[in-house]
C-alpha positions in Angstrom: 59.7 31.6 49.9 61.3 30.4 53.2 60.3 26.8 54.2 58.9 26.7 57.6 60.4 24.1 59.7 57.6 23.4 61.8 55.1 22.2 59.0 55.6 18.4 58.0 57.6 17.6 54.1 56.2 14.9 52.5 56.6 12.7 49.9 53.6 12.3 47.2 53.4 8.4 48.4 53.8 8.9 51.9 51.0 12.0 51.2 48.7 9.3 49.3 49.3 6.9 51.8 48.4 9.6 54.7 45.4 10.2 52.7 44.2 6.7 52.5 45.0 6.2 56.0 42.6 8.6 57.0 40.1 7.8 54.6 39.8 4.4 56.6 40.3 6.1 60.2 37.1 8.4 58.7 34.6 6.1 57.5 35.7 2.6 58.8 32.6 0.9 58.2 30.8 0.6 54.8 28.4 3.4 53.4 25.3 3.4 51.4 25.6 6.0 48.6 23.1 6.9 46.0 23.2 7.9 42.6 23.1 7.4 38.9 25.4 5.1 37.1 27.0 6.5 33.5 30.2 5.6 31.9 29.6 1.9 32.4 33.1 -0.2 31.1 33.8 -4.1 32.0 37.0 -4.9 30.9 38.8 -8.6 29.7 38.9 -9.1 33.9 35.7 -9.1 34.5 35.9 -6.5 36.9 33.1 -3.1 36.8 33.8 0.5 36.7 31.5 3.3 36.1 31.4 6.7 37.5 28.2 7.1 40.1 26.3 11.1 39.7 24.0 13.1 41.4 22.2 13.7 37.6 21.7 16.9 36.8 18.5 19.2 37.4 18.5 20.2 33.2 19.8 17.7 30.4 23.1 18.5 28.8 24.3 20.1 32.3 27.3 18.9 34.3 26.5 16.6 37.1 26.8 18.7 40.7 28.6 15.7 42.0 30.6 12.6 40.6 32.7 9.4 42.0 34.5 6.9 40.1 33.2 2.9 41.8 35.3 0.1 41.0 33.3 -3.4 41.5 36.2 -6.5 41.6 34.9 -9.6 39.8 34.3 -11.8 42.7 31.5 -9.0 44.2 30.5 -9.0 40.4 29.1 -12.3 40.3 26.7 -11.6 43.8 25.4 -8.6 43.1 24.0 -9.9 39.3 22.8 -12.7 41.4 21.2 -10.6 43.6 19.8 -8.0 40.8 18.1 -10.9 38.9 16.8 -12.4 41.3 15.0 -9.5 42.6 13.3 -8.3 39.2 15.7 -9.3 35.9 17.7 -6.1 36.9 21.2 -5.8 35.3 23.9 -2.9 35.8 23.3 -0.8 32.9 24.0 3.3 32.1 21.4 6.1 33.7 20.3 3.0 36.0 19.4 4.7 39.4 20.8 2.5 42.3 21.5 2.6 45.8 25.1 0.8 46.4 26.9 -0.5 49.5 30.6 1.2 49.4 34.0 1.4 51.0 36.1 4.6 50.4 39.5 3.6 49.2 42.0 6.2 48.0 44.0 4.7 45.0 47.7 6.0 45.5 49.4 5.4 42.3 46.9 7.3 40.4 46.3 9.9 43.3 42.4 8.9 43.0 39.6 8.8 45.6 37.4 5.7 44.6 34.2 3.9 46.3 34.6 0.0 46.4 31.5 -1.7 45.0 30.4 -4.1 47.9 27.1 -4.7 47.8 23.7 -2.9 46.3 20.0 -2.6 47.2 18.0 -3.2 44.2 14.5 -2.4 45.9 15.6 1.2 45.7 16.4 0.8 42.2 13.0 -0.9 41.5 11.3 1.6 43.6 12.7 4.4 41.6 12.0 3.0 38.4 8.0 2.3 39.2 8.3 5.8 40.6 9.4 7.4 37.8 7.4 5.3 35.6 4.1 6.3 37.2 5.3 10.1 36.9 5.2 9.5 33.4 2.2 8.1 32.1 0.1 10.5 35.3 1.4 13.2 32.9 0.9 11.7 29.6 -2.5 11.0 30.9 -2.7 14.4 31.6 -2.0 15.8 28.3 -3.9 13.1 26.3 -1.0 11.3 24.7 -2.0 7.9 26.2 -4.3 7.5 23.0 -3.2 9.8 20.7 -1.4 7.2 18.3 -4.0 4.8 18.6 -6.1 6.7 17.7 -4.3 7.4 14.1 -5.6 5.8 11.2 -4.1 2.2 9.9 -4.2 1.7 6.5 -5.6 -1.1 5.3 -4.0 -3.2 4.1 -0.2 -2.4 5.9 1.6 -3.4 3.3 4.5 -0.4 3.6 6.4 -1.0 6.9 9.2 1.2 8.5 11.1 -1.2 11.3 12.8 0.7 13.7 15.6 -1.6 15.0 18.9 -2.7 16.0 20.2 -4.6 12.4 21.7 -7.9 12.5 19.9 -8.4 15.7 17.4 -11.6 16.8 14.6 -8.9 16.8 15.6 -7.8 13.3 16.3 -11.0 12.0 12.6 -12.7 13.6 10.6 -9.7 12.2 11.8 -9.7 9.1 11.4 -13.3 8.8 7.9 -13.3 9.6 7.1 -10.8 7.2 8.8 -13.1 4.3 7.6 -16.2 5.4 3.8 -14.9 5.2 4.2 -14.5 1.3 2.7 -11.4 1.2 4.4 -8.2 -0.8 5.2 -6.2 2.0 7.8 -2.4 1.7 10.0 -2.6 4.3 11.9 0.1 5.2 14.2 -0.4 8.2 16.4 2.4 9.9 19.3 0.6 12.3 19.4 2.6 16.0 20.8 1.4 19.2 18.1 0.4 21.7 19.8 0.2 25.1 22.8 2.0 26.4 23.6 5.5 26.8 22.2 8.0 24.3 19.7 5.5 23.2 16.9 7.4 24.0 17.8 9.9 21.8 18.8 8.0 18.8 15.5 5.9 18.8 13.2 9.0 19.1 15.0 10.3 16.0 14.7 7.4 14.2 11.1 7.0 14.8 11.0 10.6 13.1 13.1 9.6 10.0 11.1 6.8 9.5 7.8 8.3 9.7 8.4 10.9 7.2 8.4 8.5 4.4 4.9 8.2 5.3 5.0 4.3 5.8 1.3 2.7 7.0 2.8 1.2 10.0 6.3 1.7 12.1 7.2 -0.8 14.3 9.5 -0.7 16.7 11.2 -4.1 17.9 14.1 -5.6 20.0 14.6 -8.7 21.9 14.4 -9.7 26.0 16.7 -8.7 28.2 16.7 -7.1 31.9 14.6 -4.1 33.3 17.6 -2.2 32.6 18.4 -3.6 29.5 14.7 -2.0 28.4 14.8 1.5 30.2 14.6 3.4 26.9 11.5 2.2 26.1 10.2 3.7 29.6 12.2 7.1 28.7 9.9 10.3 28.5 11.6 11.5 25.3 10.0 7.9 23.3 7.0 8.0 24.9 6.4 11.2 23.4 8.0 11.1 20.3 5.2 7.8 19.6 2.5 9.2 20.7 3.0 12.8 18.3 4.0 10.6 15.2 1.2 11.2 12.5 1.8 7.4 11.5 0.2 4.3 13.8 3.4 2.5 16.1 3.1 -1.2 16.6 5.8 -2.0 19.4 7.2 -5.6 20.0 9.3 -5.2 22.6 10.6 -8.0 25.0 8.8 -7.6 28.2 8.1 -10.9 29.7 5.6 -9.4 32.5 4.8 -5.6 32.4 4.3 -3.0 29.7 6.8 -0.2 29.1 5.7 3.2 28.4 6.5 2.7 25.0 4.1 0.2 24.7 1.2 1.6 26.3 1.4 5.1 24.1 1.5 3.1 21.2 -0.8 2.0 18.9 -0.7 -1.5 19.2 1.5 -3.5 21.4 3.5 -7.5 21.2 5.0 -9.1 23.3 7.9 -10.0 20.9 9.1 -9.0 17.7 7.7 -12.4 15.9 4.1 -11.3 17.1 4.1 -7.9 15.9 5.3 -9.5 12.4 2.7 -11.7 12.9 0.1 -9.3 13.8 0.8 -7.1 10.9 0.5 -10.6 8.7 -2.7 -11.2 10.2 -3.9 -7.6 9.3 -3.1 -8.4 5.5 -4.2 -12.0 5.3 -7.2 -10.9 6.5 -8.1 -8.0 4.1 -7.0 -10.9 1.3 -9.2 -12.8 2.5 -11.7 -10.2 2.4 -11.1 -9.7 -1.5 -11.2 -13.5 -2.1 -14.3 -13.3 0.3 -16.0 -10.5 -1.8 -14.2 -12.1 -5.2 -16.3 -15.3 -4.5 -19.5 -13.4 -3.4 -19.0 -11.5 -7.0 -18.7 -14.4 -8.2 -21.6 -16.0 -7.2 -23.5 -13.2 -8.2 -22.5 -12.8 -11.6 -23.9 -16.5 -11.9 -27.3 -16.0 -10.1 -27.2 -12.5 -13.0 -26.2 -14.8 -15.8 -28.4 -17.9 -14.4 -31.5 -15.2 -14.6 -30.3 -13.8 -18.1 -30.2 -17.1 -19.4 -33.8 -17.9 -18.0 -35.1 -15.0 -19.8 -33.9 -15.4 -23.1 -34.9 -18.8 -23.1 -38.2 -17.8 -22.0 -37.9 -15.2 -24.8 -36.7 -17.7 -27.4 -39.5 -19.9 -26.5 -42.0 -16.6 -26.5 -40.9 -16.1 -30.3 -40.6 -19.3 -31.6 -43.9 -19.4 -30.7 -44.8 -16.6 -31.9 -43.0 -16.9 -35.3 -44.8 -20.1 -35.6 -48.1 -19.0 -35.2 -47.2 -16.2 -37.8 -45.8 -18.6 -40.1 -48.8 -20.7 -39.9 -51.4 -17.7 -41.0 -48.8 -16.4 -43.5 -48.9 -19.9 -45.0 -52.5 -20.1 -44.3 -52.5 -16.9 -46.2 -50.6 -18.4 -49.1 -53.0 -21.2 -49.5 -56.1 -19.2 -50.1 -53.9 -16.9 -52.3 -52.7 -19.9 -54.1 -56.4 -21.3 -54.0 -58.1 -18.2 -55.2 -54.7 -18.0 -58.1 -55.8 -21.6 -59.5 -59.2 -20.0 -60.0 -58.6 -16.4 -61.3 -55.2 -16.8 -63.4 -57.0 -18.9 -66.6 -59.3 -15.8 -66.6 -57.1 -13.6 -66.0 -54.8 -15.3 -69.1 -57.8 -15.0 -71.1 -58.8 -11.5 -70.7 -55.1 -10.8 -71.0 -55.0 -12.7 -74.7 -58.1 -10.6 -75.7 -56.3 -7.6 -74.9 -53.2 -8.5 -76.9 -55.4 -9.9 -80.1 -56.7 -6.4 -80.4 -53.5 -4.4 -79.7 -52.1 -6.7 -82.5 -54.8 -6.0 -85.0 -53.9 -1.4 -83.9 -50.5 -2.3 -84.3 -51.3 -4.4 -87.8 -53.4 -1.3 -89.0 -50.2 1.4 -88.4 -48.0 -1.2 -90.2 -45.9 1.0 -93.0 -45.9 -1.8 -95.0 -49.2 -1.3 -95.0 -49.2 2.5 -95.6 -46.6 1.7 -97.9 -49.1 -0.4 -99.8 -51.8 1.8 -99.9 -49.5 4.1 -102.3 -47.5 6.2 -100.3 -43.7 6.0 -99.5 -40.9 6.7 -97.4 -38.0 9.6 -98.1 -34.7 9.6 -96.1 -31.6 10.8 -96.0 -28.7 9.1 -97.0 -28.2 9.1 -93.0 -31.6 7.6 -92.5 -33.0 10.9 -91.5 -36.8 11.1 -92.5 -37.9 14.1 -94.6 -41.2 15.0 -93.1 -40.6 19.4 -94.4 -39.1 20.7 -97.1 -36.5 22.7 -95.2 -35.2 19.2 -94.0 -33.5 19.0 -97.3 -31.1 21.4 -99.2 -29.7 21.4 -103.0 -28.0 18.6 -104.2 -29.0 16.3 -101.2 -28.9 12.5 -101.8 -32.3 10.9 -100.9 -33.7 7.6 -100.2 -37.2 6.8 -101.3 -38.8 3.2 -99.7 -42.4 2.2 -102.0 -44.0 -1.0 -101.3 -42.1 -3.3 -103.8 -38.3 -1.0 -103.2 -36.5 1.9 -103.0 -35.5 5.2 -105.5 -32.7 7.4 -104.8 -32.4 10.8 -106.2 -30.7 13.9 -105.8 -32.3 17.6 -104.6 -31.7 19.8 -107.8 -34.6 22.2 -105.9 -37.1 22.5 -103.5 -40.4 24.4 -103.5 -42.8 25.3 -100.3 -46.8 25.2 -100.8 -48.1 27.9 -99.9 
């Protein structure tokens, strides 16, 4: 291709100087510019660079437009002057901001850049309460304002999921709270990030994990900082990831002045880490104290039960020793007249008695064998003592024992012979 002679050759410098040239002939003065700040980086120098975006309409999209800003660390220093004096605001990722610019065209890296000179954080305060408002008109809307609180706390909250950055203040004050109260709390704790880009996101999945191990209570903590420092608890994506959990949300989060979203959806809300501990303390210390209160009223009323127990059987122990006296007294009564009426009727009773046995002597006298005996008859036996009272009691050649009055005969069968 033939060069034409009439169109200028440059070099690349003298082409990036050219361009930065015109740059300054083109916008002299300073510009405002608005947008959304992402890829925040602050290096060992101190000075600030993050790119500045037009965000896009749908998450995950490209941004339509993009600039790289470069803050030096002189300007630094007077704009976070200027941002915390106006409302605790701090530079920080997805922060929308209205900044005061110069173009500058960077020629050794062939880069068009905006110079960070100056910002106006009313717009970025404006924006925030803005989009703040937007959200809780629509969670309104849909009902989500009250649907966690409205979820049932166990009683009492002994299992606890902490949602948290670990090794942080907030981490370290919860969990110290928790120990100090001397009560055996469950904690389960899942480490997120809680400020920063892709926060959001990471906290509402968190809040998630946590819940299903079906914990009484999730609280979600972290310390003070700026209003940007706290934007993801005023994200969309949190609010409504709170307010659907099936578990209550206790929030302690370090707003010195207003609520975030995050608190209002939730269930209950503190203004610092310690105090949700402590509230969550509270909650237990007071259902112990409600078993020591119903322990003491049990208590009491097992003594008024045994107090009225022991009335009555004294009153029943009195009832039968009075009773078993009287008896006593007409049994012994009783006895007396028996023994009274004994003294009387035993001699003739003894008497009628010896009568008796005189005349059952004299029968038995009278049926005496000796007497029999004496009278002529006898006694035959066997040898075995067996009395002979037939004939066929004996056989041939059977010894026998005869008994008279003044001895005995013995004698042998040699025959026997029946009467007729």
């Amino acid at each position: 291709m033939a060069v034409d002679e009439e169109l200028p050759i440059l070099t690349t410098t003298e082409l990036g100087n050219l361009l930065k040239n015109g740059l300054r002939t083109m916008f002299p003065e300073q510009v405002w510019v608005e947008g959304q700040i992402t890829g925040l980086r602050i290096p060992r120098a101190g000075h600030v660079y993050f790119d500045l975006i037009d965000p896009p309409e749908e998450p995950g999209q490209p941004a339509p437009a993009k600039f790289s800003v470069a803050m030096w660390r002189g300007t630094r220093a007077k704009v976070e002057k200027v941002l915390a004096e106006a409302g605790n605001l701090a530079l920080e990722n997805d922060l929308q901001v209205r900044i005061l610019v110069k173009l500058d065209f960077y020629v050794p890296h062939g880069r068009l850049q905006l110079i960070m000179e100056g910002i106006d954080p009313s717009f970025t305060l404006g924006k925030l309460a803005a989009d703040r408002d937007r959200l809780l008109r629509a969670l309104a809307d849909e009902g989500l304002i009250d649907q966690n609180r409205n979820v049932f706390l166990a009683d009492p909250p002994l299992r606890v999921g902490l949602v948290t950055s670990i090794g942080s203040a907030a981490h370290a004050d919860f969990v110290t709270e928790l120990e100090n109260s001397g009560f055996g709390f469950n904690l389960l704790v899942c480490d997120t990030r809680v400020q920063g880009e892709g926060a959001a996101e990471q906290v509402a999945h968190n809040l998630q994990v946590v819940a299903s191990h079906k914990p009484d209570v999730v609280a979600l903590v972290r310390g003070g900082g700026s209003a940007a420092d706290l934007l993801v608890f005023d994200n969309e994506l949190v609010a409504r990831t709170i307010a659907a959990l099936p578990v209550p949300v206790f929030t302690g989060i370090g707003h010195e002045i207003d609520q975030s979203v995050a608190d209002l959806v939730a269930h209950k809300s503190f203004k610092t880490p310690t105090a949700c501990a402590g509230a969550l303390v509270d909650a237990v210390r007071l259902y112990d104290d409600l078993l020591m209160g119903l322990r003491t009223a049990l208590g009491e009323r097992v003594h008024v039960v045994l107090d009225h127990a022991q009335q009555r059987q004294d009153h029943l122990s009195q009832r039968i020793t009075q009773s078993a006296s009287h008896a006593i007294n007409r049994q012994s009564d009783r006895l007396k007249n028996l023994c009274q009426r004994l003294v009387i009727t035993a001699p003739q009773r003894l008497d009628r008695c010896h009568d008796q046995l005189e005349t059952q002597v004299l029968q038995l006298r009278a049926l005496d064998p000796a007497r029999v005996l004496a009278r002529g008859w006898s006694i035959t036996r066997t040898v075995d003592g067996r009395l002979i009272t037939h004939v066929g009691d004996v056989s041939a050649a059977d010894e026998l024992i005869t008994t008279l009055a003044d001895g005995t005969v013995s004698s042998t069968v040699t025959a026997k012979e029946v009467s007729s």
